[in-house]
Every structure is written in structure tokens, then in C-alpha cells.
N, C-alpha and C positions, 0 to 999 in steps of 0.2 A: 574184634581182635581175638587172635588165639591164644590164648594163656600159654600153652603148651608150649608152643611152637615160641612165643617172644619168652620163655624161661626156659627153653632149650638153646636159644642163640644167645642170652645170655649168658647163659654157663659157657656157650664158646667165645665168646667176646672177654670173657673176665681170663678165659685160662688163654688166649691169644695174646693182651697184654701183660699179663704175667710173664710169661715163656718171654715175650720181647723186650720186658722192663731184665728181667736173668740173664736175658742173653748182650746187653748193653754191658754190662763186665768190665769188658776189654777196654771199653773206653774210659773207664775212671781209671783204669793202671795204665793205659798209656800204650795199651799191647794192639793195636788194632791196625792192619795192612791195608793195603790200598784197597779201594772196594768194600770193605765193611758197610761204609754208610750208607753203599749205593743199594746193597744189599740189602741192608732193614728200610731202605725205603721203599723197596719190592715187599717185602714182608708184612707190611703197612698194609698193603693193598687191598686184599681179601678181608683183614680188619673193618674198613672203611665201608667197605659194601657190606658184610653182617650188621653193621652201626646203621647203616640206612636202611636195609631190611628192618631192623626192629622197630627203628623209629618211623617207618611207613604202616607197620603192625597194629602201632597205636591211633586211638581216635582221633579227629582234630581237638585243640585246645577248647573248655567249654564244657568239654562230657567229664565225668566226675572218673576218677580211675586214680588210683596210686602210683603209677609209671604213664610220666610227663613224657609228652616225647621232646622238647628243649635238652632233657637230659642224655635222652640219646644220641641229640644236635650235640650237645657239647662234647660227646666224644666222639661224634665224626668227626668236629671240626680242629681237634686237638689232634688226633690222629692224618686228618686230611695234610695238614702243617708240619708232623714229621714228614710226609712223604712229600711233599712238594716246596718244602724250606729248609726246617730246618736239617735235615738228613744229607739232602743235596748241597748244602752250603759246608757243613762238616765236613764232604767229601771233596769238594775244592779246597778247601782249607787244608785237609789232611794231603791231597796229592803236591799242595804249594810245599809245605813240609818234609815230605819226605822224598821229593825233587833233591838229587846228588849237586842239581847243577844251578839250585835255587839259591841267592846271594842270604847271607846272615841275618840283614834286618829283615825281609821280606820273610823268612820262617820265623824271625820270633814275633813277628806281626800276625801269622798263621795260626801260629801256637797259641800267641794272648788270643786270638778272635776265638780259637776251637774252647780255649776254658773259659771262655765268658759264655758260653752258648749253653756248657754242660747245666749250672744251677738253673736255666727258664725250663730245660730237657726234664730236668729232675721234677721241678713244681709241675711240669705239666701231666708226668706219670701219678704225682699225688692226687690234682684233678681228677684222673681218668677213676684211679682208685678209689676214689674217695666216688664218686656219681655211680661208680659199677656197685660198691657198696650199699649203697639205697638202695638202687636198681633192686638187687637179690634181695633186700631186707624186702622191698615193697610185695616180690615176687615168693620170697619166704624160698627162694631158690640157695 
């Protein structure tokens, strides 16, 4: 394993979800157009493959080392699931909503499904944060 190199993608992995946990904003006020969600699930992308770089950087399970690569699993796989669930599902949701031509209960059916989803989005940003946090402690990055 490179030290350097898995505490330099580090360092891009933590300021990647930073930047996309800031830029989620709009969606707890309500301000977000169409496409937003399609967007951050693009955004996602590049995330997703630095998380699997790093966690391939590391040795298999067994060799002694302070950054597990599970850890790095768990934020691909947290990450993998905004872009393939739950981002995509927000964005059907939000286009059902703000359809002019969408019947009443059918958007407040949109609306409850979009704010049930926001608190799993939330806890799963505190995961990411919370395992990046070790990560850098272990890496002293």
C-alpha cells in the first residue's frame, strides 16, 4: 500500500463529500428544480471510484494496518446508493411534484415519499463522515 497516495485520496474523498453534503442545501429548503438530484447522482460518480481506488490500495483483511479497507467499502457502498437509489428516486419524485399537470394527491404522495427519504440521506452523510473521520485519524491526514 502507498501511504501517500491512500492519504492523498483521502483528503479527496472527505473534501468530495463535504462539498456534496454543502451543496445538498436546497433540498432541505425546498429550493431544488428539476434535475438537481439527477445531478448529484452524477456527482456521486467520481466519489465512488476514488472510494474503490483506496479501498483496493489497501491489503487484504488479516495484515495488520490501521485503515480497514470495510471502511472504504462502507463508503462506496453508501455512496454507490446515492447514485443509483436514492438520488434517482428523489428525482422521480421531485419531477411527479412539480408536474403542472400532476393530480393533488399524487404530489402530496411525492412530497411525503421526497421527506421520508431526506432523514436516511442525512444519517447516511453522518456515516460517510463519521468512517472519513477514522480514516484521516488513522492516516493522521
Amino acid at each position: 500500500m502507498s501511504a501517500s497516495a491512500l492519504a492523498s485520496l483521502t483528503k479527496s474523498i472527505d473534501s468530495d463529500i463535504q462539498k456534496l453534503e454543502s451543496s445538498m442545501t436546497p433540498a432541505l429548503t425546498g429550493a431544488v428544480p428539476l434535475g438537481f438530484f439527477a445531478l448529484k447522482a452524477t456527482e456521486v460518480l467520481p466519489v465512488v471510484a476514488k472510494a474503490k481506488t483506496a479501498k483496493n490500495l489497501i491489503p487484504p483483511p488479516g495484515t495488520s494496518g490501521l485503515v480497514k479497507r470495510f471502511q472504504f467499502a462502507i463508503i462506496e457502498d453508501k455512496l454507490q446508493e446515492f447514485s443509483t437509489d436514492n438520488f434517482p428516486f428523489l428525482e422521480a419524485k421531485l419531477q411527479i411534484y412539480l408536474n403542472p399537470l400532476t393530480e393533488a394527491v399524487a404530489k402530496a404522495e411525492a412530497l411525503a415519499s421526497i421527506v421520508a427519504k431526506i432523514p436516511g440521506i442525512i444519517a447516511d452523510f453522518v456515516i460517510l463522515k463519521n468512517e472519513m473521520r477514522k480514516v484521516k485519524k488513522a492516516l493522521r491526514v
